[in-house]
C-alpha positions as CSV (number, residue, x, y, z in Angstrom):
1,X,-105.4,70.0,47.6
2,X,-103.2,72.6,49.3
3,X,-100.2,74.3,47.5
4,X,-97.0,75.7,49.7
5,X,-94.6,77.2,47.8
6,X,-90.4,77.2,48.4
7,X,-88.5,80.0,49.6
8,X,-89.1,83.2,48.1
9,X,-91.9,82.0,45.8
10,X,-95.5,83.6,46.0
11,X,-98.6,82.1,44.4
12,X,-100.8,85.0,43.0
13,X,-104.4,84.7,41.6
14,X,-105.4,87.2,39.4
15,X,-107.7,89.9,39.6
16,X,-110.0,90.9,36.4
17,X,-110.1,94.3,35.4
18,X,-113.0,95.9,35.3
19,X,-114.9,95.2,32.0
20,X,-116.0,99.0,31.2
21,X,-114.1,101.9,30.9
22,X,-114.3,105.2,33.0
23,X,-116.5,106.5,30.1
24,X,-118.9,103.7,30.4
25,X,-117.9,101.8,26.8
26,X,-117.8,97.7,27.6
27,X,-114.0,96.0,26.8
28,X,-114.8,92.8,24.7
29,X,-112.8,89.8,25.5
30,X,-110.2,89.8,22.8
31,X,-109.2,93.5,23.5
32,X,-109.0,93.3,26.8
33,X,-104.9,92.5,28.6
34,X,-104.3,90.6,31.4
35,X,-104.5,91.7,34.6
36,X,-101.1,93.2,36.7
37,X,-103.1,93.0,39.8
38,X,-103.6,90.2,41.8
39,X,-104.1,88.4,45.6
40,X,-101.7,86.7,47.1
41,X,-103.2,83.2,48.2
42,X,-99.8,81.5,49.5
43,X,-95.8,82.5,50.5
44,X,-92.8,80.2,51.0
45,X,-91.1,80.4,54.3
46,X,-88.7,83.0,53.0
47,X,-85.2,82.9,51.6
48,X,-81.6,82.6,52.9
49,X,-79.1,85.6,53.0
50,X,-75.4,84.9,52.8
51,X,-74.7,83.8,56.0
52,X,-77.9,81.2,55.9
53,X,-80.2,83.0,57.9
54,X,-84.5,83.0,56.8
55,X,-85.6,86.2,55.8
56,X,-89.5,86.3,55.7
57,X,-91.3,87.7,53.0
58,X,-92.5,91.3,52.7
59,X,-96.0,90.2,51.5
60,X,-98.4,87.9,53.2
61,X,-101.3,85.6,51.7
62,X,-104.6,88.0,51.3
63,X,-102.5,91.3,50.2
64,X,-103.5,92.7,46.9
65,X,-100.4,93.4,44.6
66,X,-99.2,94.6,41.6
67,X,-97.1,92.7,39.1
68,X,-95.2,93.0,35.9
69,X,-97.5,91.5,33.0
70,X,-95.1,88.7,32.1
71,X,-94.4,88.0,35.5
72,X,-94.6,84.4,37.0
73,X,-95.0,81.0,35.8
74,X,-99.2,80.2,35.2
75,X,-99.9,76.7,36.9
76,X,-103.1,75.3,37.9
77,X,-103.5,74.0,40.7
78,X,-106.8,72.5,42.1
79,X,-109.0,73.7,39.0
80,X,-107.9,77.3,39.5
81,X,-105.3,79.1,37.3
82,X,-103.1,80.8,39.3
83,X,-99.1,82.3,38.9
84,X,-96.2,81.4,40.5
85,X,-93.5,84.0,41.5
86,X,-90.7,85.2,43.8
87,X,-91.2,88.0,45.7
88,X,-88.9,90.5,44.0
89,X,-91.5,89.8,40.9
90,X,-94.2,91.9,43.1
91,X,-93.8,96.0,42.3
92,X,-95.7,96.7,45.6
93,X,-99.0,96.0,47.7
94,X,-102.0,97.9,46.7
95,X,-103.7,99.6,50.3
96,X,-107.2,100.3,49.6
97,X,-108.5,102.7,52.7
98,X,-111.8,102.3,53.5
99,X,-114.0,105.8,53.0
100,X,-116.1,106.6,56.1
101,X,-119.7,108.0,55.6
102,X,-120.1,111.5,56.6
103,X,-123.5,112.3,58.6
104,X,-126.0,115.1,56.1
């Protein structure tokens, strides 16, 4: 089944956080929060400014982004548990550079 969402709606699945902390001591499942991060899978068309015209959305399906934690409306859709929100939900797109080897 494929999922296209209205306007300025985004469907987000999340990302896990990482299971261990910096220090090396494992999270168990019941302490752990959910995750603010998440890729974008699907975006609506846009919305409609005052005088009617689209305007397309800032963030496209694949970005990685960061969310407020009761952001969104969790559906699921095919099997997979995903969220629903509108753009102005998203705090920003995470940019991970890639690191290039140095030659020793």
């Amino acid at each position: 089944m494929k999922f296209r969402p209205l306007h300025d709606r985004v469907v987000v699945r999340r990302i896990d956080a990482e299971e261990k902390t910096a220090g090396g001591i494992i999270i168990p499942d019941t302490a752990k929060e959910k995750p603010m991060e998440g890729e974008v899978v699907a975006v609506g068309p846009g919305a409609r400014d005052e005088s009617g015209k689209q305007v397309a959305l800032d963030v496209q399906a694949g970005d990685r982004v960061l969310f407020g934690k009761w952001s969104g409306t969790e559906v699921r859709i095919a099997g997979e548990d995903l969220l629903i929100m509108k753009e102005s939900d998203i705090m920003g797109v995470i940019e991970i550079k890639k690191t290039s080897k140095k030659a020793a």
